[in-house]
PyMOL commands that place a pseudoatom at each C-alpha (Angstrom):
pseudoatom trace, name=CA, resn=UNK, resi=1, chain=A, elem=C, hetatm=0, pos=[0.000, 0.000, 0.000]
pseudoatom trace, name=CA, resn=UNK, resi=2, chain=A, elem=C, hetatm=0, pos=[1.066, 3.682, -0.591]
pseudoatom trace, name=CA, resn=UNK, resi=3, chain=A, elem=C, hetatm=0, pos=[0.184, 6.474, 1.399]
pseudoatom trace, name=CA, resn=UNK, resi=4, chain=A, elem=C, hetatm=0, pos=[-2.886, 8.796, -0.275]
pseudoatom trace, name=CA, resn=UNK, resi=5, chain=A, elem=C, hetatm=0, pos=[-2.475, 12.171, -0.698]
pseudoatom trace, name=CA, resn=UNK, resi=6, chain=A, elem=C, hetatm=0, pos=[-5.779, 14.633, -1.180]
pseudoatom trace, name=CA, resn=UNK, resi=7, chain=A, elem=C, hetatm=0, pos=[-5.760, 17.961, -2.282]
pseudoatom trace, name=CA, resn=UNK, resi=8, chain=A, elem=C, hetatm=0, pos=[-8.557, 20.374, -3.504]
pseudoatom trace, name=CA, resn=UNK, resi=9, chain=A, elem=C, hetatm=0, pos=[-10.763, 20.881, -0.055]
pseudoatom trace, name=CA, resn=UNK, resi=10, chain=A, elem=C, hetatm=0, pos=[-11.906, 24.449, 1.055]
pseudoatom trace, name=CA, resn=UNK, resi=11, chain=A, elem=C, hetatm=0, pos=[-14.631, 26.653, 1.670]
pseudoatom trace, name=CA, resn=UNK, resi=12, chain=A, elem=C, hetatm=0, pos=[-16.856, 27.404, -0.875]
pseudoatom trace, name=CA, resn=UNK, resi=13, chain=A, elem=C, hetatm=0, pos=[-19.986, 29.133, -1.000]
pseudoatom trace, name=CA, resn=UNK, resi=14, chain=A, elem=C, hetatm=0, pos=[-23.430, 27.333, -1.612]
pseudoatom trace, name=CA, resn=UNK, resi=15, chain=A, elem=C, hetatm=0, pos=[-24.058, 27.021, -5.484]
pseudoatom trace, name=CA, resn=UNK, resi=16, chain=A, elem=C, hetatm=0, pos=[-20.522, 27.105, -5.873]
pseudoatom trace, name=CA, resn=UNK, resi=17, chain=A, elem=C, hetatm=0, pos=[-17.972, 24.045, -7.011]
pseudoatom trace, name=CA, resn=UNK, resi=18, chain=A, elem=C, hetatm=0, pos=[-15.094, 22.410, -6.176]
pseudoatom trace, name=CA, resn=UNK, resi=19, chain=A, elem=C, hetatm=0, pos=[-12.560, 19.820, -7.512]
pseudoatom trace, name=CA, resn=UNK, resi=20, chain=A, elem=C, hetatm=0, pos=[-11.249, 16.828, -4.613]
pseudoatom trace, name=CA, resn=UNK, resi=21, chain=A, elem=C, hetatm=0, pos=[-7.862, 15.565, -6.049]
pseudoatom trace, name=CA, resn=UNK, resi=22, chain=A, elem=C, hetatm=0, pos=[-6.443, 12.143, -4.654]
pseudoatom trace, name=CA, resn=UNK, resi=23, chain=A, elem=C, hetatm=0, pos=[-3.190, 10.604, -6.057]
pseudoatom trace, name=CA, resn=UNK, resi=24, chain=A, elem=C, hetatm=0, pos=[-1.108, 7.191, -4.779]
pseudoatom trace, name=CA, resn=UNK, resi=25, chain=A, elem=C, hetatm=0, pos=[2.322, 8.510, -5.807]
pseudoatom trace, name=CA, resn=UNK, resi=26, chain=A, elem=C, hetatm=0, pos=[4.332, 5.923, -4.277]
pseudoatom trace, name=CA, resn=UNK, resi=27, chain=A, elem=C, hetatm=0, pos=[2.426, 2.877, -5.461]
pseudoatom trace, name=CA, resn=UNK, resi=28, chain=A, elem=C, hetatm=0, pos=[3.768, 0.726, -8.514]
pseudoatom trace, name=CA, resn=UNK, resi=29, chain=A, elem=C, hetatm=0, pos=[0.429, -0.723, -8.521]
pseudoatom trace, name=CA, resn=UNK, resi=30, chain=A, elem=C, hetatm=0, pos=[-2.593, -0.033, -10.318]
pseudoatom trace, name=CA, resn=UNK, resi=31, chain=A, elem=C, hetatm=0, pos=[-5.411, 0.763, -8.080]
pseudoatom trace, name=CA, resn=UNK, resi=32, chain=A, elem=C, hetatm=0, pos=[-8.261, -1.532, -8.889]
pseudoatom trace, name=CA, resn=UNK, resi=33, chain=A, elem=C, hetatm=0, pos=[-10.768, 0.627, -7.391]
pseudoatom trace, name=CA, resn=UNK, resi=34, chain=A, elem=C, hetatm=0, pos=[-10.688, 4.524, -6.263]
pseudoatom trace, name=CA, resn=UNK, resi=35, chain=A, elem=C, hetatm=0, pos=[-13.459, 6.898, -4.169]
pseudoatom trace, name=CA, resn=UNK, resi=36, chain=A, elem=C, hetatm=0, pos=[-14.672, 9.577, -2.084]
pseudoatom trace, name=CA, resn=UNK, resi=37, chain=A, elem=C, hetatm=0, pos=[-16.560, 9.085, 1.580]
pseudoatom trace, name=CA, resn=UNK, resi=38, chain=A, elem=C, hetatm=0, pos=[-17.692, 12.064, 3.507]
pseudoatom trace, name=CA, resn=UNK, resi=39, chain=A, elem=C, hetatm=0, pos=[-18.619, 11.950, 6.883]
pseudoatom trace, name=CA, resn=UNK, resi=40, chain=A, elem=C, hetatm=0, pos=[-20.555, 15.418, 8.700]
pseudoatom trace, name=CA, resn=UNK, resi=41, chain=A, elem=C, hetatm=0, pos=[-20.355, 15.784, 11.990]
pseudoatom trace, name=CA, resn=UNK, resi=42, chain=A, elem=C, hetatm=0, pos=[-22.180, 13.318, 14.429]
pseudoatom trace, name=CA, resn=UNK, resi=43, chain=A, elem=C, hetatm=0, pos=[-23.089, 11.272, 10.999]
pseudoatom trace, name=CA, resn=UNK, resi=44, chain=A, elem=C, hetatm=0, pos=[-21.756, 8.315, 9.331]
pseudoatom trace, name=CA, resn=UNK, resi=45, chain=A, elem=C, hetatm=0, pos=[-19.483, 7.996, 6.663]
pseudoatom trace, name=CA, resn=UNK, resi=46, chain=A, elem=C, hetatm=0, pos=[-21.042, 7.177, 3.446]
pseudoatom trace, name=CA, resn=UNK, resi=47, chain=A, elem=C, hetatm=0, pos=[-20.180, 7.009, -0.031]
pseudoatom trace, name=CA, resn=UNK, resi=48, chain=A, elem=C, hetatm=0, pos=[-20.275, 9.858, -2.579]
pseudoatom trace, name=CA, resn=UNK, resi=49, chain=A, elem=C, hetatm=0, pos=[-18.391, 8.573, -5.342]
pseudoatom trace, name=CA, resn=UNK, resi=50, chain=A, elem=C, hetatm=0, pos=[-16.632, 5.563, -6.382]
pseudoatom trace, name=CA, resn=UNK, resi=51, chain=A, elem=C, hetatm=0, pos=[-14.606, 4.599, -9.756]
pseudoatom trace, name=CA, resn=UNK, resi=52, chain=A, elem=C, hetatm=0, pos=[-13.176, 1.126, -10.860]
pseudoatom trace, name=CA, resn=UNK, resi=53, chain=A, elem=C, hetatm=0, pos=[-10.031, 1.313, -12.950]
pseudoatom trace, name=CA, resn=UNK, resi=54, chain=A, elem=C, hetatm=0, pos=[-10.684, 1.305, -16.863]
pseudoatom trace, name=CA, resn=UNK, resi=55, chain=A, elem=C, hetatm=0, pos=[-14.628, -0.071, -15.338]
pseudoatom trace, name=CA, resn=UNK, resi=56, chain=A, elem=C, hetatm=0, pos=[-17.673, 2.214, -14.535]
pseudoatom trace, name=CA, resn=UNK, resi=57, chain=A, elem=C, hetatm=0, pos=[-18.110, 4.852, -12.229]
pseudoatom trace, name=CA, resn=UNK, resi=58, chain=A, elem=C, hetatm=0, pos=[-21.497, 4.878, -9.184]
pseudoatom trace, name=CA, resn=UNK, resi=59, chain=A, elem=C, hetatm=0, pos=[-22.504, 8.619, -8.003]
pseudoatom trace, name=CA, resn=UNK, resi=60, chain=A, elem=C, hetatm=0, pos=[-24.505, 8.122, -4.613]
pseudoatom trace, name=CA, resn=UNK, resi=61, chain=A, elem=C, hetatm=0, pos=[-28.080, 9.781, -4.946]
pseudoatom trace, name=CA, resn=UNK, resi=62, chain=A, elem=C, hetatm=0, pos=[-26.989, 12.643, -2.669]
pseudoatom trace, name=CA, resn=UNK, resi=63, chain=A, elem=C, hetatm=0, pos=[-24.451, 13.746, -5.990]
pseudoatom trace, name=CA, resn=UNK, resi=64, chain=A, elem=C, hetatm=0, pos=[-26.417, 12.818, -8.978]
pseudoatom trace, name=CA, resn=UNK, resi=65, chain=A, elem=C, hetatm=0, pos=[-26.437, 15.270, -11.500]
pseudoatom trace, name=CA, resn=UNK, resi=66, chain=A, elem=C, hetatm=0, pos=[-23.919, 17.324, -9.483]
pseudoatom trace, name=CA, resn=UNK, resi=67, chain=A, elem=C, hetatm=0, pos=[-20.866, 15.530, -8.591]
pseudoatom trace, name=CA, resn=UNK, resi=68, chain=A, elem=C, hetatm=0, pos=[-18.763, 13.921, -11.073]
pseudoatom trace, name=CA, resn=UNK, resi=69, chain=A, elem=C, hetatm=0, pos=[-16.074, 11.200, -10.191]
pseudoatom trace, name=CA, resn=UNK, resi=70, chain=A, elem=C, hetatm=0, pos=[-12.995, 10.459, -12.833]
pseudoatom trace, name=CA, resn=UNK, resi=71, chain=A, elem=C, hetatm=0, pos=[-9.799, 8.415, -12.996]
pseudoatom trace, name=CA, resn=UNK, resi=72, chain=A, elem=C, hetatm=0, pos=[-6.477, 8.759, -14.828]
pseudoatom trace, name=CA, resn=UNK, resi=73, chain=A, elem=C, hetatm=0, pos=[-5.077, 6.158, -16.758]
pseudoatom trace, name=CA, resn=UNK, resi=74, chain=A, elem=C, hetatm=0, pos=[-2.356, 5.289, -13.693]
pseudoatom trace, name=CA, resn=UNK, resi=75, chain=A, elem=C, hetatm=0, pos=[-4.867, 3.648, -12.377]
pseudoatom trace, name=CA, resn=UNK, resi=76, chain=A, elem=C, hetatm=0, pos=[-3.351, 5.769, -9.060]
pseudoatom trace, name=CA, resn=UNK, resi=77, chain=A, elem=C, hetatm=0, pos=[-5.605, 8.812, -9.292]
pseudoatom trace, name=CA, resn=UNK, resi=78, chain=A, elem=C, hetatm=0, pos=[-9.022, 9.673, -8.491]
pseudoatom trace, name=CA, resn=UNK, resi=79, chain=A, elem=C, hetatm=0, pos=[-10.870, 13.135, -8.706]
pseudoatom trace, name=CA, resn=UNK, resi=80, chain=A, elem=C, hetatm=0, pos=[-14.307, 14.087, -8.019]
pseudoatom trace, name=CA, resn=UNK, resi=81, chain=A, elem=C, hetatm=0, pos=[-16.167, 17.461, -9.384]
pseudoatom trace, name=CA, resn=UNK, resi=82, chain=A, elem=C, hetatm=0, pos=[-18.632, 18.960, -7.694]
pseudoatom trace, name=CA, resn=UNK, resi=83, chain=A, elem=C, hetatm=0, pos=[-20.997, 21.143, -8.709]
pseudoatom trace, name=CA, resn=UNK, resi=84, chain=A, elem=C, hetatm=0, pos=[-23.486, 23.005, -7.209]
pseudoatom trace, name=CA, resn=UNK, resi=85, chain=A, elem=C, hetatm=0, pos=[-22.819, 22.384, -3.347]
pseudoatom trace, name=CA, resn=UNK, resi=86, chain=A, elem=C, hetatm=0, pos=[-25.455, 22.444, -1.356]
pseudoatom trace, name=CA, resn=UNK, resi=87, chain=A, elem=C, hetatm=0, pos=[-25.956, 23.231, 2.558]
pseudoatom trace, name=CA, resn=UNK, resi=88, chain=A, elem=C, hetatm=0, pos=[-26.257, 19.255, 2.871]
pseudoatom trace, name=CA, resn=UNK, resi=89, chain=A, elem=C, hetatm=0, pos=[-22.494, 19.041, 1.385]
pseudoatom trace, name=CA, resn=UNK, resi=90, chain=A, elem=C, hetatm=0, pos=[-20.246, 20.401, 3.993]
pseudoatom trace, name=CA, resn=UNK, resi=91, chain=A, elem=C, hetatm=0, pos=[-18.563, 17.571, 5.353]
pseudoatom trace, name=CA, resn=UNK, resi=92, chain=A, elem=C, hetatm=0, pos=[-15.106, 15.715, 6.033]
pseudoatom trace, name=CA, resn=UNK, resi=93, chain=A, elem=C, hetatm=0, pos=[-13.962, 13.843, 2.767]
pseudoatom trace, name=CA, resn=UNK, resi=94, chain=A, elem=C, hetatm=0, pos=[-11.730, 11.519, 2.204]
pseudoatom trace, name=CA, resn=UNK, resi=95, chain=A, elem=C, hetatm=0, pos=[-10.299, 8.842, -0.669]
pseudoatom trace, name=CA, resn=UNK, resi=96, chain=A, elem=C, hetatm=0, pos=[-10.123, 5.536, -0.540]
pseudoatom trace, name=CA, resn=UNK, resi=97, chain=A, elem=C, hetatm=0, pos=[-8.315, 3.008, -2.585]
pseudoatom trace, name=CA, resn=UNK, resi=98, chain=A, elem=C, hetatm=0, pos=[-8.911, -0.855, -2.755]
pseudoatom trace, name=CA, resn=UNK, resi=99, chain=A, elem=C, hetatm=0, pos=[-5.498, -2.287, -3.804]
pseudoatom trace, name=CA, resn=UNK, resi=100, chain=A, elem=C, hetatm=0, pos=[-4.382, -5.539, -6.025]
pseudoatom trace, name=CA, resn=UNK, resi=101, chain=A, elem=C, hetatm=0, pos=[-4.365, -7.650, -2.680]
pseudoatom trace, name=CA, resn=UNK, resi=102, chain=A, elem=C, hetatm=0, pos=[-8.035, -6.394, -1.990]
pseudoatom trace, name=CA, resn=UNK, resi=103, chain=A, elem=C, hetatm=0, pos=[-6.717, -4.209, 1.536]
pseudoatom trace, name=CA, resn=UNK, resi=104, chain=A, elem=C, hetatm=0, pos=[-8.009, -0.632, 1.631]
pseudoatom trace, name=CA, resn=UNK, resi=105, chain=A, elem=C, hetatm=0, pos=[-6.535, 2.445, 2.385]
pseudoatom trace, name=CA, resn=UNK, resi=106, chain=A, elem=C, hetatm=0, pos=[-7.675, 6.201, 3.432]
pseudoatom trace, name=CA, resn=UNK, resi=107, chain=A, elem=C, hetatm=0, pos=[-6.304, 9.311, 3.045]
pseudoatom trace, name=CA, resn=UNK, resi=108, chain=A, elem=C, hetatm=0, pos=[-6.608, 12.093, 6.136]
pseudoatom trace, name=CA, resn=UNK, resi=109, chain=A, elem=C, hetatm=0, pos=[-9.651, 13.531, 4.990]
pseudoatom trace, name=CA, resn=UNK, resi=110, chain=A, elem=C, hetatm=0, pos=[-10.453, 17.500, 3.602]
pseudoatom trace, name=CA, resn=UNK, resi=111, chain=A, elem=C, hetatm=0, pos=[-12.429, 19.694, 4.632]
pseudoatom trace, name=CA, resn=UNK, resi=112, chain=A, elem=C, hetatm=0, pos=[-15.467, 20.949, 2.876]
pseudoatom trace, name=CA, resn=UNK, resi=113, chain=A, elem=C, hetatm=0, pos=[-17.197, 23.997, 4.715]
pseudoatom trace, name=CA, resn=UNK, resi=114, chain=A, elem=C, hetatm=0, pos=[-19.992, 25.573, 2.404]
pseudoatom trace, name=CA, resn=UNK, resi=115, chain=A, elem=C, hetatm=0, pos=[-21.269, 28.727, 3.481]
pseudoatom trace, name=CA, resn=UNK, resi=116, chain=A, elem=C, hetatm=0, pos=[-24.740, 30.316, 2.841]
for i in range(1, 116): cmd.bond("trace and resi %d" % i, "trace and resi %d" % (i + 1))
show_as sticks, trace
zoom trace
């Protein structure tokens, strides 16, 4: 496993967008499967976005039509657009990776604030 680094959290204001950025630079391997959890405070985690290498792509219902999850061809790279956050957005998110050997990993989580 190699460590997950996530970039692209912030405030933004409601309406607004914002693009998460999660990379595996020290893996040799290709990730088979890359996403984005969020987790808001005193709720569970829960998915938002998840992408299978050179496979399909599943938006939860909470980011249909808004958020938009992609891969690079590394196979080590996720990214997620969204698009019109709402005050139901703000949250902690993180990556996740599910490597060759099936183990998963996290990154430390970003912060998304949205403000009214």
């Amino acid at each position: 496993q190699a460590q997950l680094m996530e970039s692209g959290g912030g405030l933004v204001q409601a309406g607004g967008s914002l693009n998460l950025s999660c990379v595996a630079p020290g893996s040799i391997f290709t990730i088979n499967q890359m996403g984005w959890y969020r987790q808001a405070p005193g709720k569970q985690r829960e998915l938002v976005a998840d992408s299978i290498h050179e496979g399909g792509t599943n938006i939860a219902d909470s980011g249909q039509g808004r958020f938009t999850i992609s891969g690079d061809k590394t196979g080590r790279a996720v990214y997620l657009q969204m698009n019109t956050l709402q005050p139901e957005d703000p949250a902690v998110y993180y990556c996740t990776a599910r490597w060759p050997d099936s183990s998963d990993s996290w990154g430390q989580g970003l912060q998304v604030p949205v403000s009214s």
